[in-house]
C-alpha positions as CSV (number, residue, x, y, z in Angstrom):
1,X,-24.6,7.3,-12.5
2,X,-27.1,10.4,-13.1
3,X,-30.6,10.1,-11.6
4,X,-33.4,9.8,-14.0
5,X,-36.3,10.5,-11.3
6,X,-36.1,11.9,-7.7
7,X,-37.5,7.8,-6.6
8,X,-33.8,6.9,-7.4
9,X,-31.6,9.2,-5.0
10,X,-29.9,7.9,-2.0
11,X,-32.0,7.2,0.9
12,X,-30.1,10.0,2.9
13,X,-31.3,12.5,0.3
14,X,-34.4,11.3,-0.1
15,X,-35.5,10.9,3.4
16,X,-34.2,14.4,4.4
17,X,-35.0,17.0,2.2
18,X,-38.1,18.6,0.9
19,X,-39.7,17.7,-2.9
20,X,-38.2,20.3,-4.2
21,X,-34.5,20.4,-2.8
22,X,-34.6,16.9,-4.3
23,X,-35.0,18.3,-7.2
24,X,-32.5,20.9,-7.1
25,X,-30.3,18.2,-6.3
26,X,-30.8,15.7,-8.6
27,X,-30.3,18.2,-11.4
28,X,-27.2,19.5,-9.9
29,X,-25.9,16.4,-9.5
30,X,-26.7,15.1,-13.1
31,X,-24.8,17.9,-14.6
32,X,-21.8,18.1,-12.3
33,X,-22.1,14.2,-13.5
34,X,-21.6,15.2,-17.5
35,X,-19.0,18.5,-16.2
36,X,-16.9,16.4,-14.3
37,X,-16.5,13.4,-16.6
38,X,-13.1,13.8,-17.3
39,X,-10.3,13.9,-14.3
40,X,-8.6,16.7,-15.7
41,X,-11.4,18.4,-14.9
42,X,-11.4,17.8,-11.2
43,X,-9.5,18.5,-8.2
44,X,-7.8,16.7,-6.2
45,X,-8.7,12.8,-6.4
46,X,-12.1,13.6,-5.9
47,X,-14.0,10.7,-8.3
48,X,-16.4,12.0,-10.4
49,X,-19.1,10.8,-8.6
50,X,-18.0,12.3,-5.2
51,X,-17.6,15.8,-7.2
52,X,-21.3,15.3,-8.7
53,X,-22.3,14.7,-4.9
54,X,-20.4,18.0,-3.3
55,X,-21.6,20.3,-6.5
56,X,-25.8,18.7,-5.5
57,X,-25.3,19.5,-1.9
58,X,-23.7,22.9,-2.7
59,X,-26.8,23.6,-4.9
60,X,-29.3,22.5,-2.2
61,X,-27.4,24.9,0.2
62,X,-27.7,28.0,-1.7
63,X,-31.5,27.6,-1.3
64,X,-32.3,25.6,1.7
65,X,-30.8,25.4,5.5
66,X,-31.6,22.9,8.6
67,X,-33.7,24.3,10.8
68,X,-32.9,23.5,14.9
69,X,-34.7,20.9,14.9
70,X,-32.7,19.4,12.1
71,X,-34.9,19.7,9.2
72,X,-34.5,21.2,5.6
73,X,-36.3,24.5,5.4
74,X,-35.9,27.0,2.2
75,X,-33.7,29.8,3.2
């Protein structure tokens, strides 16, 4: 189930991070989404869509942290 606008990502997602680490995940998620179709090429029993979500938090990792007081900041 890719995401077509930022509007449509979980509430967890889209209450936490900043504009832009939305974006980062929603397009890491989308592609993971079409990368990961096929179980062959996953590991583990991971379904596709919890791959898609571990690849879109990986992504918004490599450029943002939480700060102490639990907020997303760009690294």
């Amino acid at each position: 189930m890719p995401y077509k606008t930022k509007q449509e990502l979980p509430d967890a997602v889209k209450d936490n991070l900043p504009s832009h680490a939305q974006d980062i995940f929603k397009e890491a998620f989308n592609s993971a989404w079409d990368e990961y179709k096929d179980k062959d090429d996953r590991r583990g029993n991971d379904s596709r869509e919890e791959v898609a979500f571990k690849v879109a938090w990986a992504a918004v990792k490599e450029k943002y942290h939480k700060n102490a007081d639990g907020k997303w900041v760009k690294s």
